[in-house]
C-alpha positions in Angstrom: -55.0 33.7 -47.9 -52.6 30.6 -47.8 -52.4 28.2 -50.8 -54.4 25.3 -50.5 -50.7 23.3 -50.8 -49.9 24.6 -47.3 -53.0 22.5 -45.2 -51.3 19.1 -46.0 -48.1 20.3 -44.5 -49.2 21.8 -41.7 -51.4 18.7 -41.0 -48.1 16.4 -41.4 -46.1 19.1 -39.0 -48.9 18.9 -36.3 -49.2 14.9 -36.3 -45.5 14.5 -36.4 -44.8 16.5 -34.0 -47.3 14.9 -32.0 -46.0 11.5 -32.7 -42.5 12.3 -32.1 -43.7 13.5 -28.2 -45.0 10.1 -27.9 -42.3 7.8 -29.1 -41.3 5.8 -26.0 -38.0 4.3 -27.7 -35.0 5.2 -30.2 -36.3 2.6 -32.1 -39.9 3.7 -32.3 -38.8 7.5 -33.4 -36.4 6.3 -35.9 -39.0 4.2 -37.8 -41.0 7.7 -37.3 -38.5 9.4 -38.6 -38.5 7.5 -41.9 -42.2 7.2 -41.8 -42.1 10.8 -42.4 -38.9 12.3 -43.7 -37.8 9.2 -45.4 -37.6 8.6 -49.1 -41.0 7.2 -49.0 -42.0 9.3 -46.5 -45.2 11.7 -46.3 -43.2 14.8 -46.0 -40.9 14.0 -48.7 -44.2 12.7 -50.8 -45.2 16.6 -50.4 -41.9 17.2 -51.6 -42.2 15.7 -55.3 -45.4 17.2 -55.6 -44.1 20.7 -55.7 -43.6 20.2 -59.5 -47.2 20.1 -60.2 -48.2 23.2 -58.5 -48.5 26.7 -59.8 -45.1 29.1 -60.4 -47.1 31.2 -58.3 -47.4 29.2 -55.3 -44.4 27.1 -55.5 -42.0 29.4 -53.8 -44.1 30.2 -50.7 -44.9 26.0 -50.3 -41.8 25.4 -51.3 -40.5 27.7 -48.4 -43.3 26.2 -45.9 -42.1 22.9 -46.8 -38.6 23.4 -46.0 -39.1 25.0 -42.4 -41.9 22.1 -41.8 -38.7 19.8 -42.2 -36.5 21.5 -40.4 -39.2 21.9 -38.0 -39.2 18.2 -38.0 -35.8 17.9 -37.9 -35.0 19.4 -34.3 -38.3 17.9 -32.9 -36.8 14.8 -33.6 -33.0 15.5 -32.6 -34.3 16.8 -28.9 -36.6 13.9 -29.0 -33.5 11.4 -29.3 -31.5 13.4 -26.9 -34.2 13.3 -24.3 -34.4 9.2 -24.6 -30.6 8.7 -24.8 -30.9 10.8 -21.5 -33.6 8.8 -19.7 -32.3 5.4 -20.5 -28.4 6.6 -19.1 -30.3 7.9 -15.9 -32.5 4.3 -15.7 -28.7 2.5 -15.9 -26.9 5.1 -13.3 -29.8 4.1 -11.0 -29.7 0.7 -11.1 -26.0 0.3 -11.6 -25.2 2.8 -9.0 -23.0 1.0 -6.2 -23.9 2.5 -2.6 -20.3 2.6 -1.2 -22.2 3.6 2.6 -24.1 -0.4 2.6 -23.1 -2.5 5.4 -20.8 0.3 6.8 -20.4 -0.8 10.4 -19.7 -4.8 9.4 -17.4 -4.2 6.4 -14.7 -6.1 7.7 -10.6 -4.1 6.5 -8.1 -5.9 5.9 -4.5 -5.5 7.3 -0.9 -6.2 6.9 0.1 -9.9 8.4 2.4 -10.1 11.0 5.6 -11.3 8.9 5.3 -8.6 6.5 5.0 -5.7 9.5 8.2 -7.3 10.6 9.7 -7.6 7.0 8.8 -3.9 6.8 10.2 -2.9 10.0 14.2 -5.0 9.6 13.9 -3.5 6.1 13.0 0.2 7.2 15.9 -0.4 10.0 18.7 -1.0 7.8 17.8 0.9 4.9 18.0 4.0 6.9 21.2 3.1 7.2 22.5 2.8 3.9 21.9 -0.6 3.1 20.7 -1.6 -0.1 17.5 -4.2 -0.8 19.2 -6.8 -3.4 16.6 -9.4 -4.3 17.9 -13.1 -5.0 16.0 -16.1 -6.9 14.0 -18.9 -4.7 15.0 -21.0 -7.1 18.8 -21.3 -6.9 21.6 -23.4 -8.5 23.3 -25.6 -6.3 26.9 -23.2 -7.1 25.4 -20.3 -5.3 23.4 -22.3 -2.6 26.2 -24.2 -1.7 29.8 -24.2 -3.7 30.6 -20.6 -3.4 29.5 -20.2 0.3 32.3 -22.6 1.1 29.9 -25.8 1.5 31.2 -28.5 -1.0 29.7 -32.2 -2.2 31.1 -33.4 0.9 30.3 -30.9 3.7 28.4 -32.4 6.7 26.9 -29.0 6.8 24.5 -29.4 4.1 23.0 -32.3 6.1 21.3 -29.6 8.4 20.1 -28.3 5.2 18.4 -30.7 3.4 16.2 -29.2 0.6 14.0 -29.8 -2.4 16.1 -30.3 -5.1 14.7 -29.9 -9.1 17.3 -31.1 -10.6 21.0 -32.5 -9.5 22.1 -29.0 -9.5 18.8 -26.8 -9.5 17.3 -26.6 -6.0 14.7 -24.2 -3.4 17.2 -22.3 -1.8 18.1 -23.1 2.0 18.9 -20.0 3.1 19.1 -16.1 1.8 23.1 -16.4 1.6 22.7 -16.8 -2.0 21.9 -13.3 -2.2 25.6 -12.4 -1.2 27.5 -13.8 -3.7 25.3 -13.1 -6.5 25.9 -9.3 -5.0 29.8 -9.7 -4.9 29.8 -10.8 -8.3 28.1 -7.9 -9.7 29.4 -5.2 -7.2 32.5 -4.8 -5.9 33.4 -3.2 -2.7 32.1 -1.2 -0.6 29.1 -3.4 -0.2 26.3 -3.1 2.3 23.0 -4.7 1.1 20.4 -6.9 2.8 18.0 -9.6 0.7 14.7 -10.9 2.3 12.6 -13.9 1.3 11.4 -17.2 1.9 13.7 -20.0 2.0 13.1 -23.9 2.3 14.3 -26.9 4.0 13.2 -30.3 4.1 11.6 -30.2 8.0 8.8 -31.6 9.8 5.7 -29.1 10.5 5.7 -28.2 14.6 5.6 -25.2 16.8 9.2 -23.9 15.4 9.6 -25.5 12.8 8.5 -25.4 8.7 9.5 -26.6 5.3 9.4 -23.3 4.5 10.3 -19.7 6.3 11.9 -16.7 5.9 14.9 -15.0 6.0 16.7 -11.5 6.0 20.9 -11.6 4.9 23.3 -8.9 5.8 26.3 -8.6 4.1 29.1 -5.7 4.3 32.0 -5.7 3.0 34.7 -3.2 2.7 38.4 -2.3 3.6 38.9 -2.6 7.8 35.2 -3.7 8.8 35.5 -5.7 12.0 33.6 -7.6 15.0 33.3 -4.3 16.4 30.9 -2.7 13.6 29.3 -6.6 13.5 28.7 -5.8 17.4 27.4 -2.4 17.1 24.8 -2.5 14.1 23.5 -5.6 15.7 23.0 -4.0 19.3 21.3 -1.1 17.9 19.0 -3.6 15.9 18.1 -5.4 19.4 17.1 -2.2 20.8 15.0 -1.0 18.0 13.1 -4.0 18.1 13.0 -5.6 22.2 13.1 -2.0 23.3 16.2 0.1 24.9 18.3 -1.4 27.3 18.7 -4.6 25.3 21.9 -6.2 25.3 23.2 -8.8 22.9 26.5 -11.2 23.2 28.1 -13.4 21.3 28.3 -17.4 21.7 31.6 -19.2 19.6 29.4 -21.1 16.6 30.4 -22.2 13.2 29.4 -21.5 9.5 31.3 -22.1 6.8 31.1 -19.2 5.0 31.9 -17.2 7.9 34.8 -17.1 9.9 34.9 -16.3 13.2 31.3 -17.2 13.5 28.8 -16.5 16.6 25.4 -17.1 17.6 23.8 -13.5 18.6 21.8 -13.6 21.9 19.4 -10.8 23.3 18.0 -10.4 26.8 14.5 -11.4 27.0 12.3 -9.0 25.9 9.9 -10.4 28.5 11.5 -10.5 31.9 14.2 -8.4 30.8 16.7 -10.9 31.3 15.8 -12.1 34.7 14.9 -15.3 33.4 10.7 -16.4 32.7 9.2 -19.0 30.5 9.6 -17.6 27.2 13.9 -17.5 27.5 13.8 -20.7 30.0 14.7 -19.3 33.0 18.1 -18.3 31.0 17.3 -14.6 30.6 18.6 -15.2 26.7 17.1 -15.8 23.8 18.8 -16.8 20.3 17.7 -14.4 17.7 20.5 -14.7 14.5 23.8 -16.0 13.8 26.5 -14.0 11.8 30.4 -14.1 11.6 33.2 -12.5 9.7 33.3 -13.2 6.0 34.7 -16.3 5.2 38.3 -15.7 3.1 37.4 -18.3 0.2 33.6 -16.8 0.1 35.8 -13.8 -0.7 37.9 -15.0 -3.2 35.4 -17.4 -4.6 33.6 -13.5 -5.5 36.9 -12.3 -6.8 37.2 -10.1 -3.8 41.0 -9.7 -2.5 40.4 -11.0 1.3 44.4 -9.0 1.9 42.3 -6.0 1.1 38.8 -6.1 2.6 36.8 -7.8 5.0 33.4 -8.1 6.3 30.6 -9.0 8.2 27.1 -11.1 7.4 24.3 -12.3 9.8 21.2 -13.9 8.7 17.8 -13.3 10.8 15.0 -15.5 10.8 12.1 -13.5 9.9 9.6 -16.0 11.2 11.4 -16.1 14.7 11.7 -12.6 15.2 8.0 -12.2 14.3 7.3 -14.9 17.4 9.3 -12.9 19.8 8.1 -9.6 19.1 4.5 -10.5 19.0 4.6 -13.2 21.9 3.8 -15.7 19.5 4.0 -19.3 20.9 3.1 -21.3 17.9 4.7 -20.9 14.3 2.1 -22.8 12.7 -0.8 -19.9 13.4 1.4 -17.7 11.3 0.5 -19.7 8.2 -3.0 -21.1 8.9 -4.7 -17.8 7.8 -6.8 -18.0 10.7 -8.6 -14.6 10.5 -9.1 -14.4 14.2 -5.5 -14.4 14.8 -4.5 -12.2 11.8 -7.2 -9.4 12.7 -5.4 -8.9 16.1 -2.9 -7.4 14.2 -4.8 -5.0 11.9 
């Protein structure tokens, strides 16, 4: 026959139990939890009562007790797990992100044109041993102008008219920079190209912007001539306007080059028959390089007696027009999405 201290227990077990089933919330089963197993609870109540029973009952309440808490204990523990459970499912369900929605209108975006170019020169020279030296936008006048042979005075910085920030801070006109502040920090052999944007103070039109890019080659080491000028150039025309392309030279000027040409390719378009695009001429301008100038040479601390080298500087934004049959230069920069997705 069980003690007549075991049917409140039981009773509290059964309830509690009950309850515990029922608790909808972490909230409602901890203030359940203290309901019963708290200091004030009923369980514990049971608990301090144990003193005024008989030393012949005690142990086996006692005992009864105990496993009625523990009882308690895990019914509450599963309980909490369960809840913590339901409410992470409730948040994975409405947080869940269906990546399938609006599959066949998703629009994907693509490289622009300038920078499939940019990665094309890039990938062209770089396979052959050229290094990628970067160079600030925002240059002193020294390396813009000064140690690329183009004094105060020069009538060549009148064609390249910038933004200055200060009387000897300025935007860069050109990627040239790049060379010297190369020659300065490495001395020969030297074969590096620098890409980036460059500005000048010009009016907006079809071929023309205050601000476009550029790519500068430089090499410089002991017996580089025209000839290597010649040959890296022609195999850059016909990796870009296809085989058979054929470049020349036309007698120009730049002042930190000496000789200096203008580099013509036949027209990718006719072939060099002569068509719109190269006005009838069956040419069409696409850089201008030269042999290193001797004082851009010495002004790097380079013995001219010793070495020699070529540089040519491409214009990104024109090559971009030719190879894509681009008419305009200003749809390049509008970010006119049905333009730029025809070349995704």
């Amino acid at each position: 026959m069980k003690p007549e201290g075991i049917k409140p227990i039981e009773e509290i077990l059964q309830s509690g139990i009950e309850r515990i089933a029922d608790a909808k919330t972490e909230e409602e089963l901890n203030r359940l939890r203290v309901a019963i197993l708290g200091k004030s609870g009923s369980m514990t109540a049971l608990l301090r009562e144990l003193k005024n029973v008989s030393n012949g009952e005690r142990p086996v309440i006692g005992r009864f007790l105990n496993e009625a808490r523990e009882t308690l204990e895990t019914a509450f523990s599963a309980r909490e797990r369960a809840l913590k459970a339901a409410l992470l499912n409730e948040r994975l369900k409405n947080e869940r992100i269906d990546i399938t929605i609006d599959r066949e209108t998703r629009r994907v975006g693509g490289q622009h044109p300038l920078y499939l170019i940019k990665n094309k020169v890039t990938d062209f020279f770089s396979a052959r041993g050229f290094m990628i030296a970067d160079s600030p936008e925002i240059e002193f006048e020294y390396y813009n102008f000064d140690a690329l042979n183009m004094p105060g005075d020069h009538p060549a910085r009148d064609t390249q008219d910038t933004f200055y920030i200060t009387d000897r801070i300025l935007l860069r006109t050109h990627t040239s920079p790049g060379q010297i502040r190369t020659m300065e920090k490495k001395k020969p052999p030297i074969r590096m190209i620098t890409v980036g944007k460059v500005y000048r103070s010009d009016d907006i039109d079809a071929t023309h912007s205050p601000m476009f890019h550029q790519i500068e080659g430089l090499v410089v080491d002991k017996g580089v001539t025209m000839c290597d000028l010649k040959g890296i150039l022609s195999e850059f025309a016909a990796s870009f306007f296809g085989q058979g392309t054929v470049i020349r030279f036309r007698p120009s000027h730049f002042p930190f080059t000496e000789p200096s040409v203008e580099v013509d390719a036949t027209c990718p378009s006719c072939g060099g028959s002569g068509c719109r695009v190269c006005k009838g001429t069956g040419w069409i301008e696409i850089l201008g390089a030269g042999m290193v100038n001797r004082r851009v040479l010495e002004n790097c601390e380079i013995d001219p007696n010793v070495y020699t080298g070529f540089a040519f500087g491409i214009g990104l934004d024109r090559i971009t027009l030719i190879t894509h049959g681009i008419s305009d230069l200003r749809l390049v920069y509008e970010n006119d999405i049905r333009f730029l997705k025809q070349f995704s």
